[in-house]
N, C-alpha and C positions, 0 to 999 in steps of 0.2 A: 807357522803359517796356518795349523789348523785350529791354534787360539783364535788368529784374528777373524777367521770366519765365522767360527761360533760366535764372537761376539756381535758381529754387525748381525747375526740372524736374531739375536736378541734385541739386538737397537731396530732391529726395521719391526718385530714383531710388537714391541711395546710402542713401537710409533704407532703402526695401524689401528693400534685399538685405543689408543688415548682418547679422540674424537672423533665424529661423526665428520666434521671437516679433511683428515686427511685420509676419510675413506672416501670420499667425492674426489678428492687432486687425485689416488689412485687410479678410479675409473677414468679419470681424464688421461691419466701417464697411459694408461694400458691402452685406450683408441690412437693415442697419437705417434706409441709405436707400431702401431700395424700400420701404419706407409710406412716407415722404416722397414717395417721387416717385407712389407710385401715388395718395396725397390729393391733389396738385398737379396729375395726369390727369385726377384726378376732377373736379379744379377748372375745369380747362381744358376738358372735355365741357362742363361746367354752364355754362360761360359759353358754347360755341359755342351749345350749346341755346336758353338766354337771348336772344342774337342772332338767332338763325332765329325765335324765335319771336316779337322786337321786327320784323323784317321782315317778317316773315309781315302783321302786323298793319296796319304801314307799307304793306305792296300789296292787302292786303282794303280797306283807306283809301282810298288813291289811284284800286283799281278802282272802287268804290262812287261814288267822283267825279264820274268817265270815265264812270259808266252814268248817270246822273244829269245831265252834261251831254249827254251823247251823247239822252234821252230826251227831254228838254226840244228841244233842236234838232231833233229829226223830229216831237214836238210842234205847232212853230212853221211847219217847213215843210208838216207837215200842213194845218192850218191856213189859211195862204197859199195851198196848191194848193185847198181848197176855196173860197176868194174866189175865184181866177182861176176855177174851173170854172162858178161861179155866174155872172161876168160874162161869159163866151163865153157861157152860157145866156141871159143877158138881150137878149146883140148878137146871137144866132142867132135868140129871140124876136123882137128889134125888125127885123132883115134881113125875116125872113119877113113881115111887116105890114106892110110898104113893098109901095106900088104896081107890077104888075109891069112891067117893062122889056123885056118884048116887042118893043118898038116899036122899040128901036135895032137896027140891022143888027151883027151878030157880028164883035166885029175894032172895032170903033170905042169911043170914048170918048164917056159921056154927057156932055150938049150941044154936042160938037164935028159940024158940017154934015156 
């Protein structure tokens, strides 16, 4: 494979300079690929565009998720934290209605002598 390349570089280099002729078709070849290559720039913008804007919409997804889960879970832990606050209120409620414990000396354990 890296014969045959060698060789056309020698076949196009001994074209080019044979005459003055196919150094005129060259500059011809060379303007008439630049719309080729600029349609195929343009092709290549259009597709990166394409891409940023399929991503784009892949992480507006994903974030929308993520707030979605993330909302629901502070939801839940909301929630939670107001059962627990409700039952500390009912066990501070029911503490305070218990008879008072005056009577034990400070430092001791009820009903130990």
């Amino acid at each position: 494979m890296n014969q045959q390349g060698g060789y056309q570089a020698r076949q196009n280099y001994s074209q080019g300079f044979s005459s003055k002729g196919n150094q005129s078709t060259q500059g011809q070849a060379g303007s008439s690929t630049s719309a080729p290559q600029e349609s195929s720039i343009d092709a290549m913008l259009k597709q990166i565009l394409e891409s940023q804007t399929r991503s784009e919409k892949h992480i507006r997804y994903e974030l929308k998720k993520l707030h979605t889960k993330v909302d629901g879970s502070y939801n839940d832990l909301n929630n939670k934290f107001l059962q627990l606050s409700s039952h500390f209120k009912a066990l501070e409620n029911q503490f305070a209605s218990m008879p008072s414990t005056s009577k034990i000396p400070m430092g001791s354990l009820p009903g130990k002598s």
